[in-house]
C-alpha positions in Angstrom: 2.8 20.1 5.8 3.7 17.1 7.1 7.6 16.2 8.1 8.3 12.9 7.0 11.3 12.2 8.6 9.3 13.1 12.1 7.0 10.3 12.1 7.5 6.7 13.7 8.3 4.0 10.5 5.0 2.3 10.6 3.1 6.1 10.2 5.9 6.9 7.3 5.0 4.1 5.2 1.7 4.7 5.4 2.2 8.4 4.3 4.0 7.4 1.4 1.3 4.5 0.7 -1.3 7.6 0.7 1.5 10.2 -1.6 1.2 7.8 -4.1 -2.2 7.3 -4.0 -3.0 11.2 -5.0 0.1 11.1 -7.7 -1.6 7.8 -9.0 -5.1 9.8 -8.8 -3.4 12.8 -11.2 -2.4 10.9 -13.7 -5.9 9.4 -14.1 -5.7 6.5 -12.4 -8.8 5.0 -10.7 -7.1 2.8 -8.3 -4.2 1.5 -6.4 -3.5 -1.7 -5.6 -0.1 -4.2 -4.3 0.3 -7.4 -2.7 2.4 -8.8 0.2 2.8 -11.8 2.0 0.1 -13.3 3.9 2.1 -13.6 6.6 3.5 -10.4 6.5 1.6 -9.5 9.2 3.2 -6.1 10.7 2.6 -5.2 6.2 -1.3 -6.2 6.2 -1.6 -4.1 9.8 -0.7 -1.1 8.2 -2.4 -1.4 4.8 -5.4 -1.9 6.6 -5.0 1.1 7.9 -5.0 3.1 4.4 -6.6 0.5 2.0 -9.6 -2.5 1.9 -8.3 -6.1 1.6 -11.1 -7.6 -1.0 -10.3 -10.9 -0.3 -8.1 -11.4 -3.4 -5.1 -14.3 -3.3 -2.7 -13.3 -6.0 -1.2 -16.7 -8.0 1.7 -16.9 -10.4 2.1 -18.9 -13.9 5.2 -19.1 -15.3 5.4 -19.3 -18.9 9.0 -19.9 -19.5 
C-alpha cells in the first residue's frame, strides 16, 4: 500500500494519473488520455513519466 500523502507532489500526481488508469481499465475502458499546455512544461515531465505523447495537437471549434 502506498501512502499518498507521503510522497513529494510531482510523485502524487502521478500516482493518481496511474489510479485512474486501473479504475478506467475496470470499467472497460481501453485507454486514457488528457491534454495540457504545451508549455506546461513541469505537466508534460511528469506525464512522460506514466504515459506516451503520440504527437497529437488538440484544436478547438466553436460552434456557438
Amino acid at each position: 500500500m502506498v501512502d499518498i500523502g507521503a510522497l513529494r507532489e510531482e510523485d502524487r500526481a502521478a500516482w493518481e494519473v496511474l489510479a485512474r488508469a486501473d479504475v478506467s481499465r475496470e470499467r472497460g475502458a481501453s485507454r486514457l488520455y488528457w491534454t495540457t499546455q504545451d508549455s506546461d512544461t513541469a505537466a508534460r515531465a511528469l506525464y512522460d513519466k506514466v504515459a506516451s505523447f503520440n504527437g497529437f495537437v488538440r484544436y478547438d471549434c466553436p460552434l456557438v
